[in-house]
PyMOL Python script that loads the backbone (N, CA, C, O; Angstrom):
from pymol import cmd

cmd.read_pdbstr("""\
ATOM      1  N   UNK A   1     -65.498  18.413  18.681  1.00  0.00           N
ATOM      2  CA  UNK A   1     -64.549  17.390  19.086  1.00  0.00           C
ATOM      3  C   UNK A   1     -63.721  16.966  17.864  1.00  0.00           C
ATOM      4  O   UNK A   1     -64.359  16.741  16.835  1.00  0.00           O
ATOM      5  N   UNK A   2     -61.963  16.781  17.828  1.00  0.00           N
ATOM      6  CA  UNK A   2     -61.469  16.526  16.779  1.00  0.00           C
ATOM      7  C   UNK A   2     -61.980  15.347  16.446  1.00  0.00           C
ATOM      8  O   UNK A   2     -62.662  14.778  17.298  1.00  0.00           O
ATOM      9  N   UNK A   3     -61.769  14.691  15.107  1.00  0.00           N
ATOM     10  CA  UNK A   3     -61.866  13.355  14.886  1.00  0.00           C
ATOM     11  C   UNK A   3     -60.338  12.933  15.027  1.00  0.00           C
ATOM     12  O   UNK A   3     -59.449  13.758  14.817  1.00  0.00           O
ATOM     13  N   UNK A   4     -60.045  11.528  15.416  1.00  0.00           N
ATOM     14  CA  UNK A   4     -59.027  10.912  15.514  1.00  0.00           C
ATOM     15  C   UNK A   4     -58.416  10.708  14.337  1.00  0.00           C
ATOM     16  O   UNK A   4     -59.127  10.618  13.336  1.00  0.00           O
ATOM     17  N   UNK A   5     -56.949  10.592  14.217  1.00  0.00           N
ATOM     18  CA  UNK A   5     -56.232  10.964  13.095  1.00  0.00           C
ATOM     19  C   UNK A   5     -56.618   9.822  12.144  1.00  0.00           C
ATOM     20  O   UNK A   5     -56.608  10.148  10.957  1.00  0.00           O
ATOM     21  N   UNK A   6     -57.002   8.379  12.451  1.00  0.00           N
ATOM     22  CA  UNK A   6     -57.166   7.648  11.522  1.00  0.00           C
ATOM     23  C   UNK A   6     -58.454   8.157  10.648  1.00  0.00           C
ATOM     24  O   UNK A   6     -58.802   7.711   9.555  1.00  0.00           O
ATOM     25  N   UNK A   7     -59.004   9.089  11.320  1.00  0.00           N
ATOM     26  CA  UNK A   7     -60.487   9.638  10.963  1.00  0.00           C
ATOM     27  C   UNK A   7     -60.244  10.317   9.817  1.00  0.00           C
ATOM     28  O   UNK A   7     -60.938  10.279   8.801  1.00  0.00           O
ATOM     29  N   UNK A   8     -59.217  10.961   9.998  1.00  0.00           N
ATOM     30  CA  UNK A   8     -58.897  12.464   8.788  1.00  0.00           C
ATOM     31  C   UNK A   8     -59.032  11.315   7.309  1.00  0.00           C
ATOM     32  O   UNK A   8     -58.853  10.146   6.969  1.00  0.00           O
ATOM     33  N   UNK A   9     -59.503  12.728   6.782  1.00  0.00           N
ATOM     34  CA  UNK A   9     -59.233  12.760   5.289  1.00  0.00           C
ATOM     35  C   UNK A   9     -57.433  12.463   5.140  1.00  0.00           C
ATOM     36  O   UNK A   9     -56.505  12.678   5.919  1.00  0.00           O
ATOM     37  N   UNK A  10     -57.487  11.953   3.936  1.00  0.00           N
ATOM     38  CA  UNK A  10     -55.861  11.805   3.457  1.00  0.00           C
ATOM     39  C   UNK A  10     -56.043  11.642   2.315  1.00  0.00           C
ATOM     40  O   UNK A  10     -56.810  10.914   1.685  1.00  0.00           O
ATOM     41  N   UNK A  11     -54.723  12.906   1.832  1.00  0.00           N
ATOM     42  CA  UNK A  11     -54.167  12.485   0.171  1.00  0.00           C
ATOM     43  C   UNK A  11     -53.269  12.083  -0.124  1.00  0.00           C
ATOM     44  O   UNK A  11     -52.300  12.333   0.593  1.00  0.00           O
ATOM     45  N   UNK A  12     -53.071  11.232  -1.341  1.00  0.00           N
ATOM     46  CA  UNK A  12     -51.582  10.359  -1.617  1.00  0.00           C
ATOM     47  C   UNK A  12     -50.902  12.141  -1.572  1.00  0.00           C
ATOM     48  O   UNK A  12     -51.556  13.163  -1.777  1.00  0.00           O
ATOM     49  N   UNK A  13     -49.374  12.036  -1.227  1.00  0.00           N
ATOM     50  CA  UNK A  13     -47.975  12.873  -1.948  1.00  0.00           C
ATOM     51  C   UNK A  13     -47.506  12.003  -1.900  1.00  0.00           C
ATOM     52  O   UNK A  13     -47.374  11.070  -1.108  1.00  0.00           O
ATOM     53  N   UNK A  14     -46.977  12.484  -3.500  1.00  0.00           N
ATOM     54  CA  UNK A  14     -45.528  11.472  -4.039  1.00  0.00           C
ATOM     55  C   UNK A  14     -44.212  12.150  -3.820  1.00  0.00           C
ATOM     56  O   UNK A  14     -43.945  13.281  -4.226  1.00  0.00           O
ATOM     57  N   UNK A  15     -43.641  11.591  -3.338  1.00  0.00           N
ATOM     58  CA  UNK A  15     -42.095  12.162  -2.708  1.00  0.00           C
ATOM     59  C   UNK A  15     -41.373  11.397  -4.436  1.00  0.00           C
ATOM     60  O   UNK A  15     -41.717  10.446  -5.138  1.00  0.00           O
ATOM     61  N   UNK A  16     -40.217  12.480  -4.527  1.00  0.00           N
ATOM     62  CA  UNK A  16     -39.306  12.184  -5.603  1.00  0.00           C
ATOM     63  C   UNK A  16     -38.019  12.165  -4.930  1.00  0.00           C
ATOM     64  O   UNK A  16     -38.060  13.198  -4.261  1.00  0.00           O
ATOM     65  N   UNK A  17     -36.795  11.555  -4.686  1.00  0.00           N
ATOM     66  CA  UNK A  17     -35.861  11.492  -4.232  1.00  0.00           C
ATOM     67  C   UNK A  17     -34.328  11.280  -5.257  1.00  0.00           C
ATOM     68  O   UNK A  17     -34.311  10.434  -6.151  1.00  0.00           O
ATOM     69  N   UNK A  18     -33.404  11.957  -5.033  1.00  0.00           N
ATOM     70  CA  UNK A  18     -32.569  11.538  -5.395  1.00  0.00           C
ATOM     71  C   UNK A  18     -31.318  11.234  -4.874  1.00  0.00           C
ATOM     72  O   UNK A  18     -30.915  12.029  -4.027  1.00  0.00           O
ATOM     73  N   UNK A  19     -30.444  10.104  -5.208  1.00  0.00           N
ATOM     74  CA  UNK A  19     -29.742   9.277  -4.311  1.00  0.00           C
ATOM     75  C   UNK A  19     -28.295   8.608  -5.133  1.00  0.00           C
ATOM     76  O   UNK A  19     -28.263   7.415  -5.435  1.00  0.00           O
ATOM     77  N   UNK A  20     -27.353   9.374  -5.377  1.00  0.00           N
ATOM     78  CA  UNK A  20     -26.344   8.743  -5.966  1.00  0.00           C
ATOM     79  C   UNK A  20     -26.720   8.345  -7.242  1.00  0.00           C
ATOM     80  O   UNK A  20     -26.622   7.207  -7.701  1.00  0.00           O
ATOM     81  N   UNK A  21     -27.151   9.325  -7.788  1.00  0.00           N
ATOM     82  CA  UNK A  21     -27.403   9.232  -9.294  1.00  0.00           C
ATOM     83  C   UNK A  21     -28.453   8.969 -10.061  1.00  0.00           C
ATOM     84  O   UNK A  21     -28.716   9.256 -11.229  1.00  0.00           O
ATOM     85  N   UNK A  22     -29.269   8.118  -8.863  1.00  0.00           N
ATOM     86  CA  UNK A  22     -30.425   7.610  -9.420  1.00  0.00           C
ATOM     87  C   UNK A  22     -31.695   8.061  -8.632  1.00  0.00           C
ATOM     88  O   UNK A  22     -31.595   8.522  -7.495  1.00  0.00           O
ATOM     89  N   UNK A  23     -32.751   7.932  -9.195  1.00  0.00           N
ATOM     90  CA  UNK A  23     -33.827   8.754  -8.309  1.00  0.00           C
ATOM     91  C   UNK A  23     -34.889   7.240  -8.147  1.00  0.00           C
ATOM     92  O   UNK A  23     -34.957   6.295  -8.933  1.00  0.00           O
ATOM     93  N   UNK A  24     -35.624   7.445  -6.854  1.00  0.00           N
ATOM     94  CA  UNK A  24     -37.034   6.797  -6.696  1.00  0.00           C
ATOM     95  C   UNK A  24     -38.007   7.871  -5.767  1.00  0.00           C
ATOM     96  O   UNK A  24     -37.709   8.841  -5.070  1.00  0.00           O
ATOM     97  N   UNK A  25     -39.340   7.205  -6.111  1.00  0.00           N
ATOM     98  CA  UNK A  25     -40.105   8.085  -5.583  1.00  0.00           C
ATOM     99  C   UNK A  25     -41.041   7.386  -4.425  1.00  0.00           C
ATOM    100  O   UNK A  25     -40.798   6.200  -4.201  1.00  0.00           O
ATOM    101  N   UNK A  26     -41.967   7.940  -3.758  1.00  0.00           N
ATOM    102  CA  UNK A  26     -42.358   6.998  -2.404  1.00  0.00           C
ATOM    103  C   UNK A  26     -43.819   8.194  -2.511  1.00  0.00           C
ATOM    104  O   UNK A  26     -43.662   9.409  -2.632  1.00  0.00           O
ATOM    105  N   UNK A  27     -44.928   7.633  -2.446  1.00  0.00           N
ATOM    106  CA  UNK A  27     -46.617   7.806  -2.247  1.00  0.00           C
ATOM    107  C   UNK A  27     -46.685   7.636  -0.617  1.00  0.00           C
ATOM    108  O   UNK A  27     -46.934   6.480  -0.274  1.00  0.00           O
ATOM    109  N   UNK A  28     -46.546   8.376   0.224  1.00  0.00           N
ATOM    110  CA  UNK A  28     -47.312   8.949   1.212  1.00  0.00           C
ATOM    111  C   UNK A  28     -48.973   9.266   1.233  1.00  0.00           C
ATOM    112  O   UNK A  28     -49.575   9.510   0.188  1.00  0.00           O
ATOM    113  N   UNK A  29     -49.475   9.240   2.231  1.00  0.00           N
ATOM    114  CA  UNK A  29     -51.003  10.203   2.666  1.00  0.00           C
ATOM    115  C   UNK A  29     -50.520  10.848   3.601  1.00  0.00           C
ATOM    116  O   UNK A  29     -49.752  10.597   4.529  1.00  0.00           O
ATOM    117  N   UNK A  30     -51.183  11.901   3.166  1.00  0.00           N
ATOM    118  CA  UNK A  30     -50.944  13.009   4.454  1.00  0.00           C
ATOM    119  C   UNK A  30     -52.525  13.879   4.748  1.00  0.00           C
ATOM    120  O   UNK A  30     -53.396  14.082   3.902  1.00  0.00           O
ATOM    121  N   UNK A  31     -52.548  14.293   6.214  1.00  0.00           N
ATOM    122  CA  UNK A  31     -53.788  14.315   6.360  1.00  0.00           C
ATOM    123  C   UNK A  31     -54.162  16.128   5.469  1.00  0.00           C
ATOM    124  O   UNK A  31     -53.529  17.170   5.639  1.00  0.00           O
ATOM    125  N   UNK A  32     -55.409  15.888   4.544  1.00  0.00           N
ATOM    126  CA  UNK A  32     -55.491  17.117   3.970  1.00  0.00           C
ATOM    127  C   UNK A  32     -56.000  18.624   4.365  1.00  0.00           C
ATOM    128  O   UNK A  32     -55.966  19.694   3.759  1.00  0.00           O
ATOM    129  N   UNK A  33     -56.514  18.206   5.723  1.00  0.00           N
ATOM    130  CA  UNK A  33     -56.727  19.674   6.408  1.00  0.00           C
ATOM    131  C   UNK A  33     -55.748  20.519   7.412  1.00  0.00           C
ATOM    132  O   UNK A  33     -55.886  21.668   7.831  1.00  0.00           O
ATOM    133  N   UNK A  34     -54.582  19.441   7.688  1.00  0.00           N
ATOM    134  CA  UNK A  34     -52.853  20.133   7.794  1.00  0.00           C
ATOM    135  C   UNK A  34     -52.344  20.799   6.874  1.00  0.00           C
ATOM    136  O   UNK A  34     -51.776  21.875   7.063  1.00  0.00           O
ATOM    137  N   UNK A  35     -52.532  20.049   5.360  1.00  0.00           N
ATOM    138  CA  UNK A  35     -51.955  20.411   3.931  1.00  0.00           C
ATOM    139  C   UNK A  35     -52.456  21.844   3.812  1.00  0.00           C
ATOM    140  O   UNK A  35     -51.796  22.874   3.671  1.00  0.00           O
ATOM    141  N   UNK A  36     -53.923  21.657   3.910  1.00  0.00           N
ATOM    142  CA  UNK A  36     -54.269  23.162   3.969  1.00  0.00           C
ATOM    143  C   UNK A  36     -54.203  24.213   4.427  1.00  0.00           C
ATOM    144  O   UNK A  36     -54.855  25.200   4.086  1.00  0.00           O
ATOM    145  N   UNK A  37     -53.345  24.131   5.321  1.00  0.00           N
ATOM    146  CA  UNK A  37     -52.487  25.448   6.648  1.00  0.00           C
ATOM    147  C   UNK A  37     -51.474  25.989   5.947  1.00  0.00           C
ATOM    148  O   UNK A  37     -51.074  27.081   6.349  1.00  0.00           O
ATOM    149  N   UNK A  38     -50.746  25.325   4.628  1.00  0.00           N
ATOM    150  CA  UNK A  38     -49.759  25.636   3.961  1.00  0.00           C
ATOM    151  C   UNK A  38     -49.792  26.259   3.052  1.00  0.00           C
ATOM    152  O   UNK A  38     -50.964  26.513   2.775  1.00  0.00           O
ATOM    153  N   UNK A  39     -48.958  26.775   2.229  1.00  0.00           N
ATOM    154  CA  UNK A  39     -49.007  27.547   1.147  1.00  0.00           C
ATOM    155  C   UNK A  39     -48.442  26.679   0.114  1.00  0.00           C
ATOM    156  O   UNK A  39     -48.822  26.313  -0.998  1.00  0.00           O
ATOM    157  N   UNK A  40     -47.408  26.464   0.844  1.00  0.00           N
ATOM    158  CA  UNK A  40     -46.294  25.296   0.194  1.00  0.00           C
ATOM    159  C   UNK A  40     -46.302  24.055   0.796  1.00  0.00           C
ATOM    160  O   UNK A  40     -46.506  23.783   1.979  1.00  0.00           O
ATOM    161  N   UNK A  41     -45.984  23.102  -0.430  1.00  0.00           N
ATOM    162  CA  UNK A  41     -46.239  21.368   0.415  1.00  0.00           C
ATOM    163  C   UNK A  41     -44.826  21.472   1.558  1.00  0.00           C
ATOM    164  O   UNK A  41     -44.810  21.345   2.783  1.00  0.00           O
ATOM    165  N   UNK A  42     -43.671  21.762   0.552  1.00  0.00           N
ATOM    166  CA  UNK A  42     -42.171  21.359   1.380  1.00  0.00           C
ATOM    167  C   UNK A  42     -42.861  22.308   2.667  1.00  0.00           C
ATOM    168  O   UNK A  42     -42.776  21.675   3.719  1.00  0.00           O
ATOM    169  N   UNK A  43     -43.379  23.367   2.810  1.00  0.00           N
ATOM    170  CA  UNK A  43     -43.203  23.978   4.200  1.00  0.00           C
ATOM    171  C   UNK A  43     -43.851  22.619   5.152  1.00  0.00           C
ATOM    172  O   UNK A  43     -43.155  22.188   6.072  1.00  0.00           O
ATOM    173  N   UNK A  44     -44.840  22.162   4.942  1.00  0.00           N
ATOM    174  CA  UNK A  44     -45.786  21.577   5.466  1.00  0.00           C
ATOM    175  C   UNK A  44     -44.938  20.559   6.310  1.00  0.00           C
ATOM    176  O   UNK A  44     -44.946  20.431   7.534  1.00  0.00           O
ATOM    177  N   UNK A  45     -43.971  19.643   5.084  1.00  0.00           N
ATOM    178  CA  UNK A  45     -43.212  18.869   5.386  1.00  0.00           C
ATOM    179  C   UNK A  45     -42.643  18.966   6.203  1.00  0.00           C
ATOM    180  O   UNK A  45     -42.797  18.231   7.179  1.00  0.00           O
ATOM    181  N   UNK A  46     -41.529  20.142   6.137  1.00  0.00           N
ATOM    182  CA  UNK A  46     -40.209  20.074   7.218  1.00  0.00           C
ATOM    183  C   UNK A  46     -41.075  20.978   8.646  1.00  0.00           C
ATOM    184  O   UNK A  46     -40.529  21.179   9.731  1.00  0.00           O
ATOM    185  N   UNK A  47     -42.279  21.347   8.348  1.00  0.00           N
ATOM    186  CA  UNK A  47     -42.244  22.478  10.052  1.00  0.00           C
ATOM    187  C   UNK A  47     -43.628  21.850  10.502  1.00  0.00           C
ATOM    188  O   UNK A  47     -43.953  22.087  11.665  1.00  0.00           O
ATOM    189  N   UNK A  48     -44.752  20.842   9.496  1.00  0.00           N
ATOM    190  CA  UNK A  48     -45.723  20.501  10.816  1.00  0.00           C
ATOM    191  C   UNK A  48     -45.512  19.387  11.479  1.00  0.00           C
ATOM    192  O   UNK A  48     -45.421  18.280  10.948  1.00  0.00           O
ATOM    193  N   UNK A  49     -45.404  19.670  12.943  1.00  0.00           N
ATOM    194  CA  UNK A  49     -45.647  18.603  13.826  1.00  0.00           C
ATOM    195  C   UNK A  49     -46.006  17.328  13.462  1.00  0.00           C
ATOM    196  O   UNK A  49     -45.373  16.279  13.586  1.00  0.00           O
ATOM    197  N   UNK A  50     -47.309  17.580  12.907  1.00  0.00           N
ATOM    198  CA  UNK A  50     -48.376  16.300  13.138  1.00  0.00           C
ATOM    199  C   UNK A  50     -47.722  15.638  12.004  1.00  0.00           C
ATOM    200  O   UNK A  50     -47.995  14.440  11.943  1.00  0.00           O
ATOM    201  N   UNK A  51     -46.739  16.182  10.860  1.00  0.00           N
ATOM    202  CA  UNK A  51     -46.388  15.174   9.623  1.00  0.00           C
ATOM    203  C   UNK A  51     -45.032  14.944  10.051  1.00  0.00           C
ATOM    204  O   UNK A  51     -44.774  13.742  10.117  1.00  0.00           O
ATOM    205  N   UNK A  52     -43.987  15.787  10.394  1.00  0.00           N
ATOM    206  CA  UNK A  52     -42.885  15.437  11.104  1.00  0.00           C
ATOM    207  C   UNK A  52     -42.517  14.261  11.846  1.00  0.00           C
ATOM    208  O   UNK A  52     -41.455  13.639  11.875  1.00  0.00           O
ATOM    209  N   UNK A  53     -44.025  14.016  12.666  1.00  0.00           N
ATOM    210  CA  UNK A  53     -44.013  12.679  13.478  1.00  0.00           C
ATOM    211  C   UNK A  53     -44.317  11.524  13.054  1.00  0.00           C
ATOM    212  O   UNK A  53     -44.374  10.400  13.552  1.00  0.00           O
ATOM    213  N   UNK A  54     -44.596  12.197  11.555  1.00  0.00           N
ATOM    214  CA  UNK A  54     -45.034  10.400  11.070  1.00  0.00           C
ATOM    215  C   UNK A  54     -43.827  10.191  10.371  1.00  0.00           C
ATOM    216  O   UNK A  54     -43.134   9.374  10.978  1.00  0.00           O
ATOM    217  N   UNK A  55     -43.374  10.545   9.485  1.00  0.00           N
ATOM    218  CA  UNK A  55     -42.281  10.425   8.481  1.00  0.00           C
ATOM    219  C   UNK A  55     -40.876  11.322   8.463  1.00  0.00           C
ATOM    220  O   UNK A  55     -40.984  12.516   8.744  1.00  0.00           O
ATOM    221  N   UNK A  56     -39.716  10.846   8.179  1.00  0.00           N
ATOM    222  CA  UNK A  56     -38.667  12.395   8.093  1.00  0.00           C
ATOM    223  C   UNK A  56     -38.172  12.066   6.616  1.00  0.00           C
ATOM    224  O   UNK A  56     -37.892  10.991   6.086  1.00  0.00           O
ATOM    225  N   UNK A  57     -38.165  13.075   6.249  1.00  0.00           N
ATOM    226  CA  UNK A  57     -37.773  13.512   4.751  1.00  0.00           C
ATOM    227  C   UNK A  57     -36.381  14.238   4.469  1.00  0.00           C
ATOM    228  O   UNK A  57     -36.338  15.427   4.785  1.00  0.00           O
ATOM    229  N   UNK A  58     -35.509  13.802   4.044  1.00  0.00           N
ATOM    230  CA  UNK A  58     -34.425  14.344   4.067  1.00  0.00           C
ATOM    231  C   UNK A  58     -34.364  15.445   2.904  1.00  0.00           C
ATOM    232  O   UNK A  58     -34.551  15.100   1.737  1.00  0.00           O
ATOM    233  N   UNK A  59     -34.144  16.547   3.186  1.00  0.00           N
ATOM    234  CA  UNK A  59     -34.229  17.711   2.241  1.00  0.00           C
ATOM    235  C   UNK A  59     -32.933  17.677   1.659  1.00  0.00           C
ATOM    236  O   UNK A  59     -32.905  18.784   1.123  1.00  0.00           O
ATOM    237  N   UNK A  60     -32.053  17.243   1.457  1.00  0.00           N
ATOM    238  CA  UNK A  60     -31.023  16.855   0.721  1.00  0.00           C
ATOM    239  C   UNK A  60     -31.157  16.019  -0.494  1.00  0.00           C
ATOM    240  O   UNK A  60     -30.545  16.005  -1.561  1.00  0.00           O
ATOM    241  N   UNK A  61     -32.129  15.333  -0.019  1.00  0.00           N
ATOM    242  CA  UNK A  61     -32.361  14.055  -1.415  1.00  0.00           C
ATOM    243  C   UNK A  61     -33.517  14.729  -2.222  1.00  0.00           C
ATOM    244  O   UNK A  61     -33.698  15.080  -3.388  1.00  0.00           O
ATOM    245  N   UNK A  62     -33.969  14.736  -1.462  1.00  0.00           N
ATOM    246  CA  UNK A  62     -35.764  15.421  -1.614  1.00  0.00           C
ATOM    247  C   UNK A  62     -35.395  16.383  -3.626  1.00  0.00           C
ATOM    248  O   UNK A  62     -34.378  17.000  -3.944  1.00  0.00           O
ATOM    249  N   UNK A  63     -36.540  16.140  -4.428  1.00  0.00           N
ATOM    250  CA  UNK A  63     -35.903  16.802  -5.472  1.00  0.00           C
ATOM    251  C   UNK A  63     -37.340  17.429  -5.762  1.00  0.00           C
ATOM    252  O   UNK A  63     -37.416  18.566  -6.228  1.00  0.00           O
ATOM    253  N   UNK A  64     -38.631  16.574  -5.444  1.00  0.00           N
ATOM    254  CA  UNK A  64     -39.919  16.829  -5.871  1.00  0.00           C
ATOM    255  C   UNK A  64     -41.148  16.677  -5.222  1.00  0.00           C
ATOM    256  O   UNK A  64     -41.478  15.491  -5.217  1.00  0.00           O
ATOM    257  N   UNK A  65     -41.817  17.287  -4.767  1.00  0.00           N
ATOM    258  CA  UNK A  65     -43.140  16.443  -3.821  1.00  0.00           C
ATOM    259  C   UNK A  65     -44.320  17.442  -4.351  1.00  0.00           C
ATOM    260  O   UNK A  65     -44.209  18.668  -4.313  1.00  0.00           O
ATOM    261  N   UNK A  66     -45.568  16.688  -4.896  1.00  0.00           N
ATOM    262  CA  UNK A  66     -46.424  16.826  -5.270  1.00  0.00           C
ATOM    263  C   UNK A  66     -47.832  15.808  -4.665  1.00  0.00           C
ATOM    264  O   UNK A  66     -47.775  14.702  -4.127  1.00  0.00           O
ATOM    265  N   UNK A  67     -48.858  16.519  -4.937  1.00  0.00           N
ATOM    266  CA  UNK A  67     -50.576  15.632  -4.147  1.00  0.00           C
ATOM    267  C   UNK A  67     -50.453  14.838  -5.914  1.00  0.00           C
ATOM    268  O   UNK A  67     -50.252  15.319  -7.029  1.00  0.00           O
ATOM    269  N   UNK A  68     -50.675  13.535  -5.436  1.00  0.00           N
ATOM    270  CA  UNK A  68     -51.305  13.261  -6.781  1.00  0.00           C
ATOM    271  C   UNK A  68     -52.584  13.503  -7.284  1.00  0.00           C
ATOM    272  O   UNK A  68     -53.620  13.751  -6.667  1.00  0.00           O
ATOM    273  N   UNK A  69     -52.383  13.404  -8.457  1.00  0.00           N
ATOM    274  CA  UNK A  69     -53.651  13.905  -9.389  1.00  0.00           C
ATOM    275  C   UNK A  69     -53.892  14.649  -9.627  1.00  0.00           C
ATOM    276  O   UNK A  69     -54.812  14.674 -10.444  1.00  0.00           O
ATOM    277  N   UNK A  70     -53.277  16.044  -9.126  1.00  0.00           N
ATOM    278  CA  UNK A  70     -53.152  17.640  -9.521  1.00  0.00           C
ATOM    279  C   UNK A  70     -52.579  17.845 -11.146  1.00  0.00           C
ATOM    280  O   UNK A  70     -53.257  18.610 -11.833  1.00  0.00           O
ATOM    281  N   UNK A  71     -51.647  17.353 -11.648  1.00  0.00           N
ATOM    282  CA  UNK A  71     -51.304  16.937 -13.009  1.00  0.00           C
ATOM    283  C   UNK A  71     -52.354  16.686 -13.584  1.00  0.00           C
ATOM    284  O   UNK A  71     -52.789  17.580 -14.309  1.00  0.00           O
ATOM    285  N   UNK A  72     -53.073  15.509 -13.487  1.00  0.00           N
ATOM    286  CA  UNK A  72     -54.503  14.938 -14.168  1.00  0.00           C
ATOM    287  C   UNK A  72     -55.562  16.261 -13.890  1.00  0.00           C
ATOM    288  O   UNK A  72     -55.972  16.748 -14.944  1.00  0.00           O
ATOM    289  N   UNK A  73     -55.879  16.673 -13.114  1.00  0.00           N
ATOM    290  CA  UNK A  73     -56.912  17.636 -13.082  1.00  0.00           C
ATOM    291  C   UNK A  73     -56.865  19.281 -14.093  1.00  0.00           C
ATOM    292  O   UNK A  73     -57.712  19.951 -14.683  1.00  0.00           O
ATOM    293  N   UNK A  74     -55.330  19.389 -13.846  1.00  0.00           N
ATOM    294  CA  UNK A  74     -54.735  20.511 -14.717  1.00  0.00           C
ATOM    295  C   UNK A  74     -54.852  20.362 -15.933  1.00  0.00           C
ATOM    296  O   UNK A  74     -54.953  21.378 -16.621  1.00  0.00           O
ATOM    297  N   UNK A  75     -54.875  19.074 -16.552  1.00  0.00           N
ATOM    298  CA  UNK A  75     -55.470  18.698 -17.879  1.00  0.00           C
ATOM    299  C   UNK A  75     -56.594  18.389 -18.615  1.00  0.00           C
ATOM    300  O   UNK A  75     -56.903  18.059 -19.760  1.00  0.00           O
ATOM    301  N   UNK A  76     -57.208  18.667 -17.300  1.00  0.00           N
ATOM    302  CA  UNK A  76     -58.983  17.866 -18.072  1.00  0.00           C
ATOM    303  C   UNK A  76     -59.786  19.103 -18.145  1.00  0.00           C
ATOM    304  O   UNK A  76     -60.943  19.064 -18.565  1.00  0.00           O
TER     305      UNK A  76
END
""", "prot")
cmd.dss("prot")
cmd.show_as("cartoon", "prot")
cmd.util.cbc("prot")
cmd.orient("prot")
């Protein structure tokens, strides 16, 4: 039986955006056993369903999206 989505595991992604010159960035969770269907985060973004329906991401602005803490782990 699935568990209900509030059930899932979730990892922060930090969205990087840029916008008339200036950039901000925005910390999402996204559930991590969707993430794992992907190869690539952006695919994940623009084509799964289940993340599509929570959030829309404009791939125009869009400059960077990463899981946090992958940086920190790559270093230790």
């Amino acid at each position: 039986m699935p568990k209900p989505p509030s059930d899932r595991r979730r990892v922060p992604v930090r969205l990087v955006f840029a916008d008339r010159g200036s950039f901000h960035d925005l910390v999402i969770r996204l559930p991590a056993d969707v993430l794992g269907r992907y190869e690539r985060l952006i695919d994940a973004l623009r084509e799964e369903p289940s993340i599509t329906g929570e959030i829309y991401v404009d791939p125009r602005r869009l400059v960077a999206a990463y899981v946090e803490g992958e940086e920190d782990s790559a270093k230790g």
